[in-house]
N, C-alpha and C positions, 0 to 999 in steps of 0.2 A: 282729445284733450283740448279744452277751450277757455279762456283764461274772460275774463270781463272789466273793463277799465271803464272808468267812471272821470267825468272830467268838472272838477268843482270847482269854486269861488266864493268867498262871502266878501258879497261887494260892500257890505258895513263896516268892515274892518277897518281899522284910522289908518293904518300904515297901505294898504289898497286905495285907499282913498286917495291918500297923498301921491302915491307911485302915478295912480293914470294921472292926478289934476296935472301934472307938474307934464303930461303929454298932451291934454286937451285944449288945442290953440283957438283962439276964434273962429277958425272956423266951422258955418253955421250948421254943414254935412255933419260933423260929426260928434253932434248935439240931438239929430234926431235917435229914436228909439231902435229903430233896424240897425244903428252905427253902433253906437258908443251909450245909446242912453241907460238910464240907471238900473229901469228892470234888467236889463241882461243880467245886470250881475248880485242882484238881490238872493237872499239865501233866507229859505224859512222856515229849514229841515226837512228841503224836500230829498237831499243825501240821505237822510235816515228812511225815507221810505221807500229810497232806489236800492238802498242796500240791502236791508231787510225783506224784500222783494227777491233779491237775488238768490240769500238764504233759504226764505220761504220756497219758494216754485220753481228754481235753481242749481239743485243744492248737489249737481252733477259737475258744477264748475271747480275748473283746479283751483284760482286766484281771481282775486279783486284785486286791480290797482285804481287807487284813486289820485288822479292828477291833479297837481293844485300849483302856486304862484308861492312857497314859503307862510303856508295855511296848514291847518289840521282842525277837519271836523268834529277830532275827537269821538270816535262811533265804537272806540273800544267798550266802552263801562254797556252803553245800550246793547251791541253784540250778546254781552258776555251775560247779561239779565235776561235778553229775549230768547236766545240761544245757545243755553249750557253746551251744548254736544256739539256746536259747530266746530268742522275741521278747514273752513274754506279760508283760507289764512288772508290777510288785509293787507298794502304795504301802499305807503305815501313812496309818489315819485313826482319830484320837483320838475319845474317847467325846464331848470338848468341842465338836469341830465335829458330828458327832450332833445334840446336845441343846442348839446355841446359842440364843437364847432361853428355852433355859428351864433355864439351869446351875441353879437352886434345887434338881433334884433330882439334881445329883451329889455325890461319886461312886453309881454305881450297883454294885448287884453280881447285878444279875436280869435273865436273858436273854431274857424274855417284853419287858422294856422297850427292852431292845436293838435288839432285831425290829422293835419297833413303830415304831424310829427309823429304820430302816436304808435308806427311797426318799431320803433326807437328804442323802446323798454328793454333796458336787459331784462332776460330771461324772459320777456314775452314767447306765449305759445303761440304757433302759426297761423292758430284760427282765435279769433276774440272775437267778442260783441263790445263794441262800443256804444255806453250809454252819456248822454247829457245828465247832469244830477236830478233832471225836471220829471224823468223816464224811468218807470216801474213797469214790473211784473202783476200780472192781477190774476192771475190759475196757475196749474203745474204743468209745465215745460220738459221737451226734452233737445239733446243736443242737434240731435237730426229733426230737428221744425230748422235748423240753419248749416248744418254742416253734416255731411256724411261722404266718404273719402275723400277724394278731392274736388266734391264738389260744392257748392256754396249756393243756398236757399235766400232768397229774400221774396220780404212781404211786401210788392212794388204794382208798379201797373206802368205797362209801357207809353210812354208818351212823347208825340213828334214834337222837332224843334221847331216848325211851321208854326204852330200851335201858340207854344209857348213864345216865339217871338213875337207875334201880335198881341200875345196879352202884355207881355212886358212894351210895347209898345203902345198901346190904349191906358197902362196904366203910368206911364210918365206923360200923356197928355196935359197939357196946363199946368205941369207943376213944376216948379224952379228943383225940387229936390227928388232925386233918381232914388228913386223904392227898392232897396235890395231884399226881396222875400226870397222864402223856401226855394224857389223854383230857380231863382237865376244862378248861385252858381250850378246846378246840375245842367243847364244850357249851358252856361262856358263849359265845363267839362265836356260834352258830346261833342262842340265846335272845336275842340281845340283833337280831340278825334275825328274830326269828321264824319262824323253820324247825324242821322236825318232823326233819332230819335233817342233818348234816355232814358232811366228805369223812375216816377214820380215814388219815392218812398216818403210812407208817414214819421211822424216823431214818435220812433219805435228803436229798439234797439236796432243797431248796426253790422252787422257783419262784415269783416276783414278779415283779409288774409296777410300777415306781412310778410312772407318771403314774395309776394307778387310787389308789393309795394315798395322793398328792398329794390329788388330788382327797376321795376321802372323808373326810379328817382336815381339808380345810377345808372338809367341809362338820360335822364332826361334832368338831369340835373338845375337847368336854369327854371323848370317849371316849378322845382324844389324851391326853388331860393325865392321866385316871383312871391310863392302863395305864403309864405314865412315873414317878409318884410314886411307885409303891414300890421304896425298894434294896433290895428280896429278894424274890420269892416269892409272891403273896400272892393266898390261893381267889378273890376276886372277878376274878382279871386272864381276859381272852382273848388268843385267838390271831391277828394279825394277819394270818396268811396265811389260815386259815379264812374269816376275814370277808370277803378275798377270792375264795376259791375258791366260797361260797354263791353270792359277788354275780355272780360272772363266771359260774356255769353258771344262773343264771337268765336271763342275759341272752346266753346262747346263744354263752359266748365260752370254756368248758371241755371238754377233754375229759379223760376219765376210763379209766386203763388201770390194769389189774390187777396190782398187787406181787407177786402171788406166783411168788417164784422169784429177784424180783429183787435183793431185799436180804439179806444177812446181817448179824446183831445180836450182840454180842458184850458176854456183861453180865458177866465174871469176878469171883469173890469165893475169897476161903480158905473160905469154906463152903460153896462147891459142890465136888462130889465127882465119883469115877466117871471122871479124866478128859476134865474140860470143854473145857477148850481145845484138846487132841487132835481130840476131837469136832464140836467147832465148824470147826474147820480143815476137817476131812475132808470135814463136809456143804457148806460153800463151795467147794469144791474141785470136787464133785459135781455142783454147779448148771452146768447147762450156759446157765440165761439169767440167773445172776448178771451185777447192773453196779454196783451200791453196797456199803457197808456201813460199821456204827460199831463202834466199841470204845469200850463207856461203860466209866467208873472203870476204865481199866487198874493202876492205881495200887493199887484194893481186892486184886488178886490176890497169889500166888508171886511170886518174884522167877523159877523157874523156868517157869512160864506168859506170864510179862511176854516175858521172852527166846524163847520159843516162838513168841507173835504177833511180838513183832519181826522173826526171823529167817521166819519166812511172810510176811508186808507187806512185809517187805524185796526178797525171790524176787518176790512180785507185782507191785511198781511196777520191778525192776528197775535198784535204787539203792544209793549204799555210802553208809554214814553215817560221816564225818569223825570 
């Protein structure tokens, strides 16, 4: 039984708007893009193509929840057109029920903190995939590609913290502003374990367990409260699934299979050239053991690019959009 939670925002919304301005002080850290800046929280229905995805190639899952800040995507009227028979039931869970006990750091607008809250769900089942809204299904799925008894599958590749310390260190070279990508919090996480190595996972769904994650946040309670305080961003936070994924395959409760092939990344800007999103269609297209994939910052591209990926996600989940 595995439940799928989806963590949203539409960062256009006037009252979102007004909630972070009224947090975003001078300073210049949390003005760049890996912080605070506006694509993180741009929305351009890429929800409906997460969800609809879940439906399509999914449709083993008990629950969707989608977490939001006092939002609604509204994905009922779409559900219920693209999918008369669906029985996979939907439910909006507020950041408030999250982070009861410890509303002092809401609003939030950091998804590293989100994560860290998210075994919190009443009625959560013990095993969920955690999706970012950017993160789709692209073929049919089953439970066990991630969960079978007690054990927990991810799509990862082991990687030393040697490694990743020097890149994170070559890549703050000459620059006043510390670059928080993909990799750094899963280094805090290993360090704050003491491991020589961590699992590098793609922007793919997630796998958690929460009665693991119950459990080590009361046993470690100040590591709970560090990674919750901040609303944006911020170099000391880790990875809550890392910490688990260390713990579980030390204790012989991981297994570990190889991405490649399996996800497609889709990172569009007006200043990539050549063709991109063409490109990127084609090579997904190609993967014959493609099963996920994301479209970060859709928003950053064309408006002729945007409509390209839509009209492909569209063909792929086999859906009309109202």
């Amino acid at each position: 039984m595995t439940d799928v939670v989806i963590a949203w925002v539409d960062g256009d919304d006037p009252v979102h708007k007004r909630k972070k301005a009224r947090f975003l002080t001078p300073n210049k850290e949390l003005h760049f893009e890996d912080v605070a800046g506006e694509s993180r929280y741009k929305s351009t229905g890429e929800i409906y193509y997460c969800v609809a995805s879940v439906l399509r190639y999914a449709p083993w899952v008990r629950k969707i929840f989608i977490v939001t800040d006092h939002q609604d995507p509204h994905v009922d009227e779409f559900v219920t057109y693209n999918f008369p028979d669906n029985k996979v039931p939907i439910e909006l869970v507020d950041h408030t029920v999250l982070f009861r006990g410890y509303e002092q750091y809401l609003p939030t607008f950091n998804s590293l903190a989100i994560s860290t809250m998210l075994w919190r769900i009443p009625g959560l089942s013990d095993s969920f995939l955690y999706f970012n809204d950017d993160v789709f299904l692209t073929a049919p799925t089953e439970e066990k590609m991630w969960f079978e008894g007690d054990k927990t599958y991810i799509y990862a590749k082991r990687y030393p913290t040697l490694w990743a310390r020097l890149l994170r260190w070559g890549k703050h070279l000459g620059k006043k502003h510390k670059v928080f990508g993909h990799k750094d919090p899963m280094l805090n996480s290993a360090d704050i374990l003491k491991s020589d190595y961590f699992y590098l996972f793609p922007h793919a769904p997630v796998p958690m367990r929460r009665t693991w994650h119950e459990q080590f946040y009361a046993e470690h309670p100040n590591l709970l409260d560090h990674n919750i305080r901040h609303r944006f961003r911020e170099p000391s936070q880790f990875s809550s699934p890392t910490l688990f994924y260390v713990s579980a395959h030390r204790a012989g409760m991981l297994g570990v299979r190889s991405p490649k092939g399996t996800t497609c990344f889709f990172k569009p800007s007006v200043k990539r050239t050549n063709n991109y999103m063409a490109r990127k269609i084609a090579e997904a297209e190609a993967s014959r053991s493609l099963k996920f994939g994301c479209i970060n910052s859709l928003s950053e591209t064309t408006e002729e690019e945007q409509l390209m990926f839509k009209q492909w996600i569209t063909r792929k989940l086999d859906v009309t959009f109202l």
